[in-house]
C-alpha positions as CSV (number, residue, x, y, z in Angstrom):
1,X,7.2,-7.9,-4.0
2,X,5.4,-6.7,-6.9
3,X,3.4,-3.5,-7.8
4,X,2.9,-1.2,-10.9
5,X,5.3,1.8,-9.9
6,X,2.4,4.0,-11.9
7,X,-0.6,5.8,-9.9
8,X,-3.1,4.2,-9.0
9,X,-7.0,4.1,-9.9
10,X,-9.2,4.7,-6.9
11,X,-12.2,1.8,-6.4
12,X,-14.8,4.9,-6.0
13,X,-13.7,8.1,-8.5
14,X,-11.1,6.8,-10.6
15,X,-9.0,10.1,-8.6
16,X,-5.4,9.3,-10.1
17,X,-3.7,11.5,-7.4
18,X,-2.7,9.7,-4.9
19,X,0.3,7.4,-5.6
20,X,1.2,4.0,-4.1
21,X,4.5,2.3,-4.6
22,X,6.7,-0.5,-3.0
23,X,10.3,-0.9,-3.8
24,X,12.3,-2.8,-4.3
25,X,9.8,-5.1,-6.2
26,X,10.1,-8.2,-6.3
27,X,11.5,-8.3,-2.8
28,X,12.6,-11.0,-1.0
29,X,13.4,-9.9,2.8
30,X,11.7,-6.1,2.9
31,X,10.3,-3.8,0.9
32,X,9.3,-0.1,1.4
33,X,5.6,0.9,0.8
34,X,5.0,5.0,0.1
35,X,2.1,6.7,-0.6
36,X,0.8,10.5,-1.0
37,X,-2.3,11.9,-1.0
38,X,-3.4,15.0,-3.0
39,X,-6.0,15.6,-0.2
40,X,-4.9,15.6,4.1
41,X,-7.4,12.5,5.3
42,X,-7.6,11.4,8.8
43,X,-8.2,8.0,10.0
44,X,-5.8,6.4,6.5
45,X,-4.9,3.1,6.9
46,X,-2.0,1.0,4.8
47,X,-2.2,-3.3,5.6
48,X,-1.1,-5.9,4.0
49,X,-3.3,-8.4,2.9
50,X,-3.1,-12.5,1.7
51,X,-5.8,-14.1,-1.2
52,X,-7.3,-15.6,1.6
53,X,-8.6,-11.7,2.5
54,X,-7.1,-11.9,6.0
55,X,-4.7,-9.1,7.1
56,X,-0.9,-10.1,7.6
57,X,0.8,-6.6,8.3
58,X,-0.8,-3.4,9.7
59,X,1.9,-0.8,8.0
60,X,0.0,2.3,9.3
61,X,-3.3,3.8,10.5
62,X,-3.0,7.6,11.5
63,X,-3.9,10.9,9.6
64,X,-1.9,12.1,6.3
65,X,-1.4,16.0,5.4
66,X,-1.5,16.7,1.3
67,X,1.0,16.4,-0.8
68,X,3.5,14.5,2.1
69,X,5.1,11.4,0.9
70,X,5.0,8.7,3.9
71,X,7.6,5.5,3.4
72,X,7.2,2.6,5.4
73,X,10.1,-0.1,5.6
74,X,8.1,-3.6,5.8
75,X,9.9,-7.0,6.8
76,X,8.3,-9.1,4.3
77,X,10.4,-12.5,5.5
78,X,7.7,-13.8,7.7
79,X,5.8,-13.9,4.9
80,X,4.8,-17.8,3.7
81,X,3.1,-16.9,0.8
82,X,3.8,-15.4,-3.2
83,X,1.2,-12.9,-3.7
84,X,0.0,-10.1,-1.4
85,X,-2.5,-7.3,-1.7
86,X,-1.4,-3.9,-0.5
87,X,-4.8,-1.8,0.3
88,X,-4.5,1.7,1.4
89,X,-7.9,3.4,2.7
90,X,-8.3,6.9,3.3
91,X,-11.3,8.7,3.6
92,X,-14.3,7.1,1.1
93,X,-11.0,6.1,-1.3
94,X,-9.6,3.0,-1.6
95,X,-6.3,2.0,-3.4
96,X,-5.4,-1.5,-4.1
97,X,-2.0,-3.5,-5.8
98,X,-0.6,-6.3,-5.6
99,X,2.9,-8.0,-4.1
100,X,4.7,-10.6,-5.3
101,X,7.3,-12.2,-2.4
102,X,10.3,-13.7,-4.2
C-alpha cells in the first residue's frame, strides 16, 4: 500500500499536526496505519475506503488523547483492488491519502 510518509494537510485548516502513515508501503498482505493528533478528539474515526467511495475496512472509531501515537495492523489480502483511500476524521478535520495494494 501506498502513502506519503510526510504529514498531512487537513481538508478544513491546512493544520499540519496530525500525522498519518501506513507501512510497509506498498504492501501486499498487511500494512500498519498510525496516526497522532496534536489535539485529544472524541468520536475519530480511521476506514478504508475503494474509488468507488464505499468503505472496505473500519480500522477504528473511538476517542484519541494528544500527542498519543495509535497503530493499527490492517489485513489488506482481502483486498481485490490497487488503489485505496485512507480517510481519518476527527472532530471538524479530515485527513485523507492514498493506498496502493501490491
Amino acid at each position: 500500500l501506498f502513502t506519503d510518509q510526510s504529514q498531512l494537510n487537513s481538508n478544513s485548516t491546512g493544520d499540519k499536526s496530525s500525522v498519518l502513515t501506513a507501512y510497509p508501503n506498498p504492501a501486499t498482505s498487511k500494512t500498519t496505519l498510525s496516526f497522532t493528533l496534536e489535539n485529544s478528539q472524541s468520536q475519530v474515526s480511521l476506514d478504508v475506503y475503494d474509488l468507488n467511495g464505499s468503505k472496505v475496512k473500519q480500522v477504528y472509531k473511538g476517542d484519541a488523547v494528544a500527542g498519543k501515537t495509535y497503530s493499527f495492523e490492517v489485513n489488506t489480502s482481502s483486498f481485490n483492488g490497487v488503489v485505496y483511500i485512507v480517510r481519518l476524521n476527527a472532530g471538524s478535520e479530515t485527513y485523507n491519502f492514498k493506498l496502493l495494494k501490491q
